[in-house]
LOKOLFI-819236 format. One line per 5 residues: number of its first residue (from 1); their letters; for each residue z, x, y of N, C-alpha, C, O. Coordinates in steps of 0.1 Angstrom, whole numbers, plus 5000, padded with zeros to 4 digits. Layout:
LOKOLFI-819236
NUM = a = Z,X,Y,Z,X,Y,Z,X,Y,Z,X,Y ~ ...
END
This chain:
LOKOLFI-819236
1 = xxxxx = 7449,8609,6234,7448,8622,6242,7433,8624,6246,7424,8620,6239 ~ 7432,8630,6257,7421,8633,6263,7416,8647,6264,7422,8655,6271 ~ 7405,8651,6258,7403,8666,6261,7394,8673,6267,7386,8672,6258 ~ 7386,8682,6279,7377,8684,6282,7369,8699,6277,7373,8709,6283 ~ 7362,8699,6271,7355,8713,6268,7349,8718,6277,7339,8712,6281
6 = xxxxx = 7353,8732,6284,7343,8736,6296,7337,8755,6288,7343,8762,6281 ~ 7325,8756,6292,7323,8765,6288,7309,8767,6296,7304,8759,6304 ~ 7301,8785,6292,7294,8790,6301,7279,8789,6285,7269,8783,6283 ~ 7284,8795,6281,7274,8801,6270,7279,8805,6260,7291,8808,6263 ~ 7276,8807,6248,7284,8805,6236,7277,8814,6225,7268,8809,6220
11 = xxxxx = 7280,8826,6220,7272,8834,6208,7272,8829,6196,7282,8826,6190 ~ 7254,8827,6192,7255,8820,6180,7268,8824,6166,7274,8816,6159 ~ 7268,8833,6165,7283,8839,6154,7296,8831,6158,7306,8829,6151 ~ 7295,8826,6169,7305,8815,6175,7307,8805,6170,7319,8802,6167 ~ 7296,8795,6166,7289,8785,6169,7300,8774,6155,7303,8762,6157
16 = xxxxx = 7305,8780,6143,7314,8778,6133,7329,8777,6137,7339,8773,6130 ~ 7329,8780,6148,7347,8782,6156,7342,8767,6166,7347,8756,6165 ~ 7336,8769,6171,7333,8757,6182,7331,8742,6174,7335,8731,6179 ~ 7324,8744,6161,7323,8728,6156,7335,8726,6145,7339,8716,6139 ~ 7339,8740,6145,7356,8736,6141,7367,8728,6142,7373,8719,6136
21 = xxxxx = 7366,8736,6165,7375,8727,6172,7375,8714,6174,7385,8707,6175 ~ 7359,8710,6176,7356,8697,6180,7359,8688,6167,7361,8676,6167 ~ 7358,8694,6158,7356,8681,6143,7373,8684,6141,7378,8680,6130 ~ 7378,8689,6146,7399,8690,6144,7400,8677,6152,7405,8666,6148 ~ 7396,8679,6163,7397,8672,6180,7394,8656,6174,7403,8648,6173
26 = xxxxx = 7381,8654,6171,7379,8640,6168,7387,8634,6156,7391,8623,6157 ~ 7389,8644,6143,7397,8638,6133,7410,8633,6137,7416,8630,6127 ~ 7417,8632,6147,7432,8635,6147,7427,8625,6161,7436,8625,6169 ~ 7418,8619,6165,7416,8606,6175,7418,8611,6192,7419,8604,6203 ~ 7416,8624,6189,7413,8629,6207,7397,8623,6208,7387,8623,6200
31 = xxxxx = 7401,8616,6224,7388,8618,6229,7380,8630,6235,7388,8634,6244 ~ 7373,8635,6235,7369,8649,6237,7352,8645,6246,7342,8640,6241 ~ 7354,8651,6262,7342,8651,6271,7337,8667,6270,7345,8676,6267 ~ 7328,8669,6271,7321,8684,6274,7317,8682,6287,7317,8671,6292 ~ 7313,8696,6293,7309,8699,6308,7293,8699,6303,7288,8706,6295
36 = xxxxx = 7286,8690,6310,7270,8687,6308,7265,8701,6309,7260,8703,6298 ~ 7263,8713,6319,7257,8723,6314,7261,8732,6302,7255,8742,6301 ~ 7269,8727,6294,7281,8736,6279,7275,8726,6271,7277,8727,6259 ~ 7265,8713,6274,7269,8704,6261,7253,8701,6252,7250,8691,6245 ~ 7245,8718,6256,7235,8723,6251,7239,8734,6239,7232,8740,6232
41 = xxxxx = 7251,8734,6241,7256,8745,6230,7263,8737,6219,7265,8743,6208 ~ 7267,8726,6220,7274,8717,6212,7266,8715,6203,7254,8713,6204 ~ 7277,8716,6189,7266,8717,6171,7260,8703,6171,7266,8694,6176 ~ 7248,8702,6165,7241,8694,6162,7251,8685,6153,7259,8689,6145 ~ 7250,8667,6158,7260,8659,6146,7271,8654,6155,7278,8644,6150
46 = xxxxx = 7274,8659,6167,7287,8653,6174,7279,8648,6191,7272,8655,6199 ~ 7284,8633,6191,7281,8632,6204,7287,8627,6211,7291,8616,6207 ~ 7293,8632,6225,7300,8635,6233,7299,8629,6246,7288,8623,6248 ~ 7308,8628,6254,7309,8622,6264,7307,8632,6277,7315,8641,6276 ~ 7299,8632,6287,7294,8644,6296,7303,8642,6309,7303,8631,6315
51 = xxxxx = 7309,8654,6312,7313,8654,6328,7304,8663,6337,7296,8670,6331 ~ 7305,8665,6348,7299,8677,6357,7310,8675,6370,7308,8686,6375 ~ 7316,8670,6375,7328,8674,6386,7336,8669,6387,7334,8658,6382 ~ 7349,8672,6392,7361,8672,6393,7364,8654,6390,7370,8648,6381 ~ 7360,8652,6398,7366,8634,6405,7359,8626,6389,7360,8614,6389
56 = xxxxx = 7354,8632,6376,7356,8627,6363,7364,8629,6359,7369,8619,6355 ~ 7374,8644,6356,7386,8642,6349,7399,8639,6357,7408,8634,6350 ~ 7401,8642,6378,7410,8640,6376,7420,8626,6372,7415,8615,6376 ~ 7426,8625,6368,7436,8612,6363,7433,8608,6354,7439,8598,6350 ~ 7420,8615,6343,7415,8605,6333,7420,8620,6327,7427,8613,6320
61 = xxxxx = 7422,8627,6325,7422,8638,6317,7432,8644,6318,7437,8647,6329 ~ 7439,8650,6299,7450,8658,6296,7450,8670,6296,7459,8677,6300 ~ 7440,8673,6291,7440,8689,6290,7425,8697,6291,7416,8690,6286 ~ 7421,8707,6296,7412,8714,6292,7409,8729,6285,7416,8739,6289 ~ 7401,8730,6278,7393,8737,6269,7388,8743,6275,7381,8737,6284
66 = xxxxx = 7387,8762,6274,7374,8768,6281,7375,8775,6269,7385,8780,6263 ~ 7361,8775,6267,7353,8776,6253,7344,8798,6261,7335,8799,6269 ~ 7349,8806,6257,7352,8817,6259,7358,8829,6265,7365,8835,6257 ~ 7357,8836,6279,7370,8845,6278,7376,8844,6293,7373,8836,6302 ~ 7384,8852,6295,7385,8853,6309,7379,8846,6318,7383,8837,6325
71 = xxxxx = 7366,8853,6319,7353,8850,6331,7354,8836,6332,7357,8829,6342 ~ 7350,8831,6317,7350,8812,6317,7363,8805,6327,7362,8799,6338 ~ 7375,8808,6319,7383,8804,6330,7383,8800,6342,7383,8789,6347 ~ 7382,8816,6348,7377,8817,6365,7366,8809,6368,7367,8802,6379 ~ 7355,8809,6359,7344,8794,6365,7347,8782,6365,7339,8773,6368
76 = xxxxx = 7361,8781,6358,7365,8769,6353,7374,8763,6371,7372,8753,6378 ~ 7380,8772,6372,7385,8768,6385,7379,8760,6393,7384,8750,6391 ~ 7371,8758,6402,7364,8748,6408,7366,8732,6402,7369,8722,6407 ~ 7362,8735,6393,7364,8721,6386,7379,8715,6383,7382,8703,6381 ~ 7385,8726,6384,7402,8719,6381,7409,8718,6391,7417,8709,6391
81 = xxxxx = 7406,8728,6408,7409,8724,6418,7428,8722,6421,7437,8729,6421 ~ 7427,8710,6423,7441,8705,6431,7444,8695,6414,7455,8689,6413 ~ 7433,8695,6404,7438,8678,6397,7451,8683,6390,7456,8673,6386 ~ 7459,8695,6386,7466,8696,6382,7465,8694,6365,7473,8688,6358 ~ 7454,8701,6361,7448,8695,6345,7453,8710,6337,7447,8721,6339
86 = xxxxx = 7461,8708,6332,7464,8725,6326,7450,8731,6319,7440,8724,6319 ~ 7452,8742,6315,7437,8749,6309,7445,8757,6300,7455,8763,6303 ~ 7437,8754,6285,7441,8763,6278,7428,8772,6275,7418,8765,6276 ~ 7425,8785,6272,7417,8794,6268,7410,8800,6257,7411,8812,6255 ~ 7402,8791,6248,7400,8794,6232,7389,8813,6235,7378,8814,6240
91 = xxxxx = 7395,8822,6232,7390,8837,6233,7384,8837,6222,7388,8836,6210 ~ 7362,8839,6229,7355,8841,6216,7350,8854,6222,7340,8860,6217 ~ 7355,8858,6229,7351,8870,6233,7358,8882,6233,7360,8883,6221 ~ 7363,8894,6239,7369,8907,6234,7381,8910,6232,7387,8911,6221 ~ 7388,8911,6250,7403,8914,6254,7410,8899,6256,7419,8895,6248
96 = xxxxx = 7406,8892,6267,7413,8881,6271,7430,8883,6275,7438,8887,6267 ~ 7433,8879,6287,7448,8883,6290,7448,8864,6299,7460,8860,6300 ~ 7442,8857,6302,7442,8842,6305,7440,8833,6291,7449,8825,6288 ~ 7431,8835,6286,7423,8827,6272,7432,8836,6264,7431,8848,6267 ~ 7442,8832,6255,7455,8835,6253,7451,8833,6234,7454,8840,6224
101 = xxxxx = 7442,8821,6235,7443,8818,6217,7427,8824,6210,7416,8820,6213 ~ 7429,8833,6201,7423,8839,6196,7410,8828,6186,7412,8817,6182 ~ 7402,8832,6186,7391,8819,6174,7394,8814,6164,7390,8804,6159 ~ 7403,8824,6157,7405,8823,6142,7423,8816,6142,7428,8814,6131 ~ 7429,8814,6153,7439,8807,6158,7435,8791,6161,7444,8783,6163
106 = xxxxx = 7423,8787,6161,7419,8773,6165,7421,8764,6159,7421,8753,6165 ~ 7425,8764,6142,7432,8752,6137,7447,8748,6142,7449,8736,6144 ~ 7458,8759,6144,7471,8761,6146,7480,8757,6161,7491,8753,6164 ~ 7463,8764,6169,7466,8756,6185,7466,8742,6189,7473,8737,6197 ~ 7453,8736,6177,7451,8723,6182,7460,8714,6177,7461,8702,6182
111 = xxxxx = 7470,8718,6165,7481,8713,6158,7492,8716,6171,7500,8707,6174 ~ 7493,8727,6177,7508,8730,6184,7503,8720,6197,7513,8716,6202 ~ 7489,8715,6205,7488,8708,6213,7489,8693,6210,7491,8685,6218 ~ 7488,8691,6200,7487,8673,6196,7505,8669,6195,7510,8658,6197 ~ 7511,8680,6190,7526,8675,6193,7532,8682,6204,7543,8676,6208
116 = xxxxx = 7529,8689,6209,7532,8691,6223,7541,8702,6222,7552,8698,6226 ~ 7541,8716,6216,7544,8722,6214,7539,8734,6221,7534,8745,6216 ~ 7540,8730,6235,7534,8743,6245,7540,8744,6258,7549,8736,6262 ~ 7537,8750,6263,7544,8750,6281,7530,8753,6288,7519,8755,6283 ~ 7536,8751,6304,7523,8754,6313,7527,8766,6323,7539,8769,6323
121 = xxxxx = 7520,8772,6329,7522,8783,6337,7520,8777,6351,7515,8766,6351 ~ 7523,8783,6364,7520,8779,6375,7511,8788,6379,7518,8797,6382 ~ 7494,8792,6383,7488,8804,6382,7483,8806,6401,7472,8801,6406 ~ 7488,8811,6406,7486,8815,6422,7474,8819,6424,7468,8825,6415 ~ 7467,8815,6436,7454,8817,6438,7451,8821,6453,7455,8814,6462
126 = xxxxx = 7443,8831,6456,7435,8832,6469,7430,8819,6476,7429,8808,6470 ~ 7428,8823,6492,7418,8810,6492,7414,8820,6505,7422,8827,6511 ~ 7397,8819,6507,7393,8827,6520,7394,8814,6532,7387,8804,6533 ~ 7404,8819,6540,7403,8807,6550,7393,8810,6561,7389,8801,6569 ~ 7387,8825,6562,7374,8827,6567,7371,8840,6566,7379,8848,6560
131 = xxxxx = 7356,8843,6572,7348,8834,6575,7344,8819,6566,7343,8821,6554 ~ 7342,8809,6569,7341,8797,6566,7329,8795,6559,7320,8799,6567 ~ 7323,8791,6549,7311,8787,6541,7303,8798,6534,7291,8798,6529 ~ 7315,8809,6534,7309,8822,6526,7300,8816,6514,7288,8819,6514 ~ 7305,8806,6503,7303,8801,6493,7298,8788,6488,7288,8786,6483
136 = xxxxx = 7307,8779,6492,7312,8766,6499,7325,8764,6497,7333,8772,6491 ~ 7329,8750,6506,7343,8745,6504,7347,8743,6490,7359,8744,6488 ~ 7339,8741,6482,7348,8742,6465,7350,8755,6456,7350,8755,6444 ~ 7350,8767,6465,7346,8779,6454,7354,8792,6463,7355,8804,6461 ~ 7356,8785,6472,7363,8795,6486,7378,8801,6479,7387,8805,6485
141 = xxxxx = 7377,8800,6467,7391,8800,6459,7389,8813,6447,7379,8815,6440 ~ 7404,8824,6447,7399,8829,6438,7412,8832,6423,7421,8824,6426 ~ 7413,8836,6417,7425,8830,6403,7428,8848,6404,7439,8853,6406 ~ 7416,8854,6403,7420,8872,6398,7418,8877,6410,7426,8886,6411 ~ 7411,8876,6421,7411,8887,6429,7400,8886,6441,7391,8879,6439
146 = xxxxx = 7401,8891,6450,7392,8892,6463,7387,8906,6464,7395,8915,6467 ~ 7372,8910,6464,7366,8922,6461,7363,8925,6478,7360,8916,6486 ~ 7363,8937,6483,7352,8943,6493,7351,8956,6494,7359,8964,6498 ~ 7340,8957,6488,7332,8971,6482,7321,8977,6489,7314,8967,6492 ~ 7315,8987,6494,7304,8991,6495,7296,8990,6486,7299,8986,6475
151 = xxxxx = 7283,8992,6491,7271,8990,6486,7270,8999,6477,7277,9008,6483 ~ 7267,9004,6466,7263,9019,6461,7256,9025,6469,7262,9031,6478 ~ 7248,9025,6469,7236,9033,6478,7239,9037,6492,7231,9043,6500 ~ 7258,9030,6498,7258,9033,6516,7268,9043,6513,7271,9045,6501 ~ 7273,9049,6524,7288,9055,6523,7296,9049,6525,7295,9037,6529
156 = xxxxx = 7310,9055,6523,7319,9051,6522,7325,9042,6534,7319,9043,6544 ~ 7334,9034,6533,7340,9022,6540,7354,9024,6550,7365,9030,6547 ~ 7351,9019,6559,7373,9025,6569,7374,9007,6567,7366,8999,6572 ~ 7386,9004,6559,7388,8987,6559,7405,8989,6565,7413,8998,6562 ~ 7405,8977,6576,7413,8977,6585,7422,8965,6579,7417,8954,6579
161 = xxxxx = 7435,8966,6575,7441,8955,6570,7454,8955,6577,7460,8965,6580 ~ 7458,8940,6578,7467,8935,6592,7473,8926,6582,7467,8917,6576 ~ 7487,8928,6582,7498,8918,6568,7504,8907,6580,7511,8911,6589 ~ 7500,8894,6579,7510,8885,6590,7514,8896,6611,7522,8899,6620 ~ 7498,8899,6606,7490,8905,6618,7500,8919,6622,7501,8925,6633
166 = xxxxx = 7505,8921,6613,7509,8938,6613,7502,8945,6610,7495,8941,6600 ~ 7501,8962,6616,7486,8966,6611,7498,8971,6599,7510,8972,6601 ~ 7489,8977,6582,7491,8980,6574,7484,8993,6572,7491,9002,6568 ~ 7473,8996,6574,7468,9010,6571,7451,9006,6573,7446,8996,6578 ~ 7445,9015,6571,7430,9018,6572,7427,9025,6562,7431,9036,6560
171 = xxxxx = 7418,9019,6553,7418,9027,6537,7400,9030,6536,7390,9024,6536 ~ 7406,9045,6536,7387,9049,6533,7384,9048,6521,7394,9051,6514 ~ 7373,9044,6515,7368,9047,6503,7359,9039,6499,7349,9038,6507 ~ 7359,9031,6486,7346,9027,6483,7349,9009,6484,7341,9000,6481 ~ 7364,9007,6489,7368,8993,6494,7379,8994,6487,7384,9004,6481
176 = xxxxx = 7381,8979,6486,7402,8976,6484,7395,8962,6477,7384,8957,6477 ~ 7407,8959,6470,7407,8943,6466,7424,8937,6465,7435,8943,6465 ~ 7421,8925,6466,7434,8920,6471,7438,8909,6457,7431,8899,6454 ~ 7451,8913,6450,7448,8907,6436,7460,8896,6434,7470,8900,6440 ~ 7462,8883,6426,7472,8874,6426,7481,8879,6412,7476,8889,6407
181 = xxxxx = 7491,8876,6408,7498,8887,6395,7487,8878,6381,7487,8883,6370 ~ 7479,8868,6382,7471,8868,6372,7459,8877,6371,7455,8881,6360 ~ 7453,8882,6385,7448,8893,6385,7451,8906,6388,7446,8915,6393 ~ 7463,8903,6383,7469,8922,6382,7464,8923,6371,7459,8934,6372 ~ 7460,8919,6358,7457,8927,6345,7441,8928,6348,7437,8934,6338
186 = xxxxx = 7436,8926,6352,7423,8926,6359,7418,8939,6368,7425,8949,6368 ~ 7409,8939,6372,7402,8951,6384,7414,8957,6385,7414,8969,6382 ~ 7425,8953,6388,7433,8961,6402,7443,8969,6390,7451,8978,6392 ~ 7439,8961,6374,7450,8974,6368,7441,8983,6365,7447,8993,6361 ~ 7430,8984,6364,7419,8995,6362,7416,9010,6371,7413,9021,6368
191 = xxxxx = 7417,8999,6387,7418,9007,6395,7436,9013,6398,7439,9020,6409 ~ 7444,9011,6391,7454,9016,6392,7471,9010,6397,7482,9016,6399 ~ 7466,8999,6398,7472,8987,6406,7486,8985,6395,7486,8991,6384 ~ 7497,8974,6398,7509,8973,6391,7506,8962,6385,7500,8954,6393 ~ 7507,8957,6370,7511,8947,6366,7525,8938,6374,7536,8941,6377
196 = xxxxx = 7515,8924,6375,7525,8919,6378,7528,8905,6369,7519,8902,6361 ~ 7540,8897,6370,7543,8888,6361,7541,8875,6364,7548,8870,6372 ~ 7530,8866,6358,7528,8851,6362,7539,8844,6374,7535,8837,6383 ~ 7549,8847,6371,7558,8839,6387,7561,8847,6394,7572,8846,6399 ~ 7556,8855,6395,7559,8868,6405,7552,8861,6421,7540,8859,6421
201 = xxxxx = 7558,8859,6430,7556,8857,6441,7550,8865,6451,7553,8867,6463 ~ 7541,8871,6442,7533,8884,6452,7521,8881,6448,7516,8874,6439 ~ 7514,8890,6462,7500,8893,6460,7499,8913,6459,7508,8920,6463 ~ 7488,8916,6454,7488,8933,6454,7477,8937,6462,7467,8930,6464 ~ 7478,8951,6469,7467,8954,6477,7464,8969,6468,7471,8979,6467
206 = xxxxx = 7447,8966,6463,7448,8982,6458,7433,8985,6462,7422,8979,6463 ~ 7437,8998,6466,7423,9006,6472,7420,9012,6458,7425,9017,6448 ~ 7404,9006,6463,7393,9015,6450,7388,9030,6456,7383,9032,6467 ~ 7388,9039,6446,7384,9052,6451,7387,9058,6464,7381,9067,6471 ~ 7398,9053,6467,7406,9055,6477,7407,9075,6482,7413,9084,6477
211 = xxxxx = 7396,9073,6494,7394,9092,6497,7405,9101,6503,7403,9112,6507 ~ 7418,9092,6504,7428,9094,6508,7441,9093,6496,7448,9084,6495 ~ 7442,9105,6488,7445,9109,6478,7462,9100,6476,7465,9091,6467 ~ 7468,9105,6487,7482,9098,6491,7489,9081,6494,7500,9076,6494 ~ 7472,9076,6497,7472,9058,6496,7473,9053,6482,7467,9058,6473
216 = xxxxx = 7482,9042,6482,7490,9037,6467,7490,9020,6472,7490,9016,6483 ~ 7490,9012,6459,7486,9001,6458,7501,8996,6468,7509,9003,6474 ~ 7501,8983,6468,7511,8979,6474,7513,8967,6474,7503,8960,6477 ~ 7527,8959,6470,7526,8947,6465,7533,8938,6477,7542,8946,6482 ~ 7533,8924,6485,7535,8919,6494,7539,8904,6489,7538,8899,6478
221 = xxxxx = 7544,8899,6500,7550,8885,6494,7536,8876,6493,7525,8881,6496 ~ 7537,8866,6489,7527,8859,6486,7524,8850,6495,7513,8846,6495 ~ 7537,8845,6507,7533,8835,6516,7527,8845,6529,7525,8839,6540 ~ 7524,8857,6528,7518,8866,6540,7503,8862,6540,7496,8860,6530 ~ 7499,8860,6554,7487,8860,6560,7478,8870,6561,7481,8877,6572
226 = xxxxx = 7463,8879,6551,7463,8893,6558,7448,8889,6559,7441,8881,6552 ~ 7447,8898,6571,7434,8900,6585,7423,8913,6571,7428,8918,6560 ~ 7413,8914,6575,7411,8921,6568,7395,8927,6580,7389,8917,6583 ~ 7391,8937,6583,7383,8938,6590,7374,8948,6585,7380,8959,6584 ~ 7361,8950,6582,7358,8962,6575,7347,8971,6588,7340,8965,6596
231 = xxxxx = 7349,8984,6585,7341,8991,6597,7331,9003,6588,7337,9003,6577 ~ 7322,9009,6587,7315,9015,6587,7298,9023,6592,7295,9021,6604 ~ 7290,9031,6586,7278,9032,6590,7273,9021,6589,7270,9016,6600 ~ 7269,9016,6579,7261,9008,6572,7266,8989,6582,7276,8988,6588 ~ 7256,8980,6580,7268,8966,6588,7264,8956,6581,7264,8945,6586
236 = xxxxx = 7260,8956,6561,7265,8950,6558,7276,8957,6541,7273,8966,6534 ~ 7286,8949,6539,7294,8949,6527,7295,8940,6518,7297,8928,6522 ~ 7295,8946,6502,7295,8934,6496,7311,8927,6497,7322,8932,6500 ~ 7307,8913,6492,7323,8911,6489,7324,8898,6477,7315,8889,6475 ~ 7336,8900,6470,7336,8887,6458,7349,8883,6459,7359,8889,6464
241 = xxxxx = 7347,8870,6452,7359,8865,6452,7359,8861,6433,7350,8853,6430 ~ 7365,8864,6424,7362,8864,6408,7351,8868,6404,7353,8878,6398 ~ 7339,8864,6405,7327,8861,6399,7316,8856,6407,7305,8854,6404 ~ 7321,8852,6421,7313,8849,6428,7305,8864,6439,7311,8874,6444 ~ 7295,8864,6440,7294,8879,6450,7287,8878,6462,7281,8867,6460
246 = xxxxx = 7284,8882,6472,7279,8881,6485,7280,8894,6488,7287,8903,6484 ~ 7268,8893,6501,7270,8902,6508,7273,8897,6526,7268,8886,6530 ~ 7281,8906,6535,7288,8898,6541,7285,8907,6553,7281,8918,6549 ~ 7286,8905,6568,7284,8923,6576,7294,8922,6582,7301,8912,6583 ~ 7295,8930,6586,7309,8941,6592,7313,8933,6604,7325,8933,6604
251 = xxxxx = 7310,8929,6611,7314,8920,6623,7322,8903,6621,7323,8893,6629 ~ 7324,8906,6609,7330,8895,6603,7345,8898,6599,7348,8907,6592 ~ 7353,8891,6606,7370,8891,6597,7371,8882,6590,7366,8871,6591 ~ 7378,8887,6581,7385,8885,6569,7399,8879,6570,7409,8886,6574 ~ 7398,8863,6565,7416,8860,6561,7418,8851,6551,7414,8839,6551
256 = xxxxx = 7424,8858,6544,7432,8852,6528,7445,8854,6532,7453,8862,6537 ~ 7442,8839,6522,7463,8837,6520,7460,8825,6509,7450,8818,6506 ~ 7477,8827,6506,7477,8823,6491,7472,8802,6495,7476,8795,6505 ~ 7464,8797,6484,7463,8785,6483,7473,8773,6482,7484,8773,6477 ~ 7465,8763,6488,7475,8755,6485,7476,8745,6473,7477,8733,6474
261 = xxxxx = 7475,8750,6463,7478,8743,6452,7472,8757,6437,7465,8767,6440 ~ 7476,8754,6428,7483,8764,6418,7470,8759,6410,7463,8750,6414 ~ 7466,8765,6397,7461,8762,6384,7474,8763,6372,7483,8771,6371 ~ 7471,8753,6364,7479,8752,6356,7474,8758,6341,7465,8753,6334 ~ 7480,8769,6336,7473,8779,6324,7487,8775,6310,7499,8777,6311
266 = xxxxx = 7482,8772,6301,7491,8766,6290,7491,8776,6276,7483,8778,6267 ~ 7504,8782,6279,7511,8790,6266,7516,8782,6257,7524,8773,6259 ~ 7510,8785,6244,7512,8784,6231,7531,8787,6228,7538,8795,6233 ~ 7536,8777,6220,7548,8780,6212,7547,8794,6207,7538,8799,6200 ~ 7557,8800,6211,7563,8819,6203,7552,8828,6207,7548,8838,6200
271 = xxxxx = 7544,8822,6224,7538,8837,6232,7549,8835,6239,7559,8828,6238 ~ 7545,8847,6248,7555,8851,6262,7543,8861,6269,7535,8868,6263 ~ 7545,8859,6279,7536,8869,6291,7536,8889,6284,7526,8897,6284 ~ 7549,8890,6280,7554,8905,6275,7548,8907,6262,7542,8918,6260 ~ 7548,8899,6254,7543,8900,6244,7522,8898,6242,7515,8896,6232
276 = xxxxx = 7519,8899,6250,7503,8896,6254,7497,8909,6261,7487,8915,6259 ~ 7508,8913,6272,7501,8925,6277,7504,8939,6264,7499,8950,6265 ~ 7514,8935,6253,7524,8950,6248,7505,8946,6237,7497,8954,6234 ~ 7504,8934,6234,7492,8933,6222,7480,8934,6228,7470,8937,6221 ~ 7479,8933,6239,7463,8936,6244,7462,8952,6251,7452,8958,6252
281 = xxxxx = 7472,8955,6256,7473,8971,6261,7475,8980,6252,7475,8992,6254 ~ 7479,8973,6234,7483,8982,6225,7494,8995,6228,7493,9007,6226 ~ 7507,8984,6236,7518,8994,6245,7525,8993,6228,7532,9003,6228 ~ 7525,8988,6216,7533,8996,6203,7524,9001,6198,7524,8996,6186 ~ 7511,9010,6199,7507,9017,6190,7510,9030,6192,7503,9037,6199
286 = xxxx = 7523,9036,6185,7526,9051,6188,7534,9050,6173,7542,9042,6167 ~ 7529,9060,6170,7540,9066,6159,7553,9065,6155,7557,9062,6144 ~ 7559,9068,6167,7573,9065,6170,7581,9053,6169,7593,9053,6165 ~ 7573,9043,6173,7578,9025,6168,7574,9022,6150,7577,9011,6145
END
């Protein structure tokens, strides 16, 4: 078996969980590559085989490792693209609702992955089909969500949104974001948005600080095309797509639609989607259960 460790940065209190995994990894005859900018964090004593883009692991590689939370994941994307390399999520960081296995879970995962004691998810993704080179062509992709927000410092925003070029509404406020059901537990449930469920065939539209008391989130099919146009004082707005951010000006349209090709995110034997939001939302902590 083949494994790749991808990661951003690593807290030294970490650092005992990370040469855990890798000395499990090698005892039990995985080959194991790290991502060359992650493989400055790698414990002193193991040495490793280095990748840096896509066209190394795909077809050579089984699975990947992102070595902290959420965020990691989403940077992880680019690199996994179209190869179809599932991702599992080792959580050395807080909440986690993607990075699914906890630090102190790292002997027990790497046992349920060597016998094959897991499933994969199919994870839906944005893609800005324009404007063109916002980012570049490998990052034009988003896993949680598509941001466009005002500036702090401008006023507020009128964003004009058109579903498979029907007009939808005109939402004042401080912007909208457009979210996939992996990023419903994300931005869009904060700002008030619906959970939605890994094969849920939707995308969600939720206005942030929306000055229009009576505008409510709204959930759409996933193969819909939407226009997105933003108007105000000010002529430029920021905009993101995960973790990526820009600033973008108003004489620019906007079109996302869902990607063509999926990430693959790998659940652990005896999780379920229900049982991750009821433990991370702490939906049984009441008295009453």
């Amino acid at each position: 078996m083949r494994i790749a460790l991808f990661g951003k940065a690593i807290a030294t209190e970490n650092d005992s969980y990370l040469r855990q995994l890798i000395q499990l990894l090698l005892d039990r005859g995985v080959d194991v590559l790290v991502y060359e900018p992650f493989s400055q964090y790698i414990p002193k004593g193991f040495v490793l085989e280095r990748f840096s883009k896509t066209d190394e692991l795909k077809g050579r590689t089984d699975l990947m490792l992102s070595i902290g939370g959420d965020g990691t994941i989403l940077d992880a994307v680019p690199l996994l693209r179209d190869s179809g390399i599932p991702v599992l999520g080792i959580n050395m960081g807080r909440l986690g609702f993607i990075s699914s296995v906890a630090r102190d879970e790292i002997g027990e995962a790497v046992e349920q992955l060597l016998h094959g004691r897991y499933t994969t998810e199919r994870r839906t993704l944005l893609e800005l089909v324009a404007p063109q080179g916002v980012f570049n062509d490998t990052v034009n992709y988003a896993l949680n969500e598509i941001n466009i927000i005002r500036n702090p410092e401008h006023s507020l925003l009128a964003i004009k949104v058109f579903v498979n070029d029907v007009f939808l509404n005109t939402y004042w406020g401080d912007g909208i974001l457009m979210a996939t059901p992996t990023g419903s537990t994300a931005y869009s449930l904060s700002a008030g948005g619906p959970i939605l469920t890994p094969d849920s065939r939707s995308f969600v539209i939720t206005p942030i600080a929306a000055h229009n008391l009576t505008v409510r989130p709204i959930v759409i099919p996933d193969d819909s095309v939407v226009r997105i146009h933003v108007e105000g004082r000010e002529k430029k707005f920021v905009f993101s797509m995960d973790s990526r951010v820009c600033a973008l000006d108003t004489s620019l349209e906007l079109v996302v639609r869902k990607a063509d090709f999926c990430i693959h995110t790998v659940r652990m034997e005896g999780t379920d989607f229900f049982s991750t939001i009821r433990n991370k939302l702490m939906w049984g902590k009441d008295n009453r259960n």
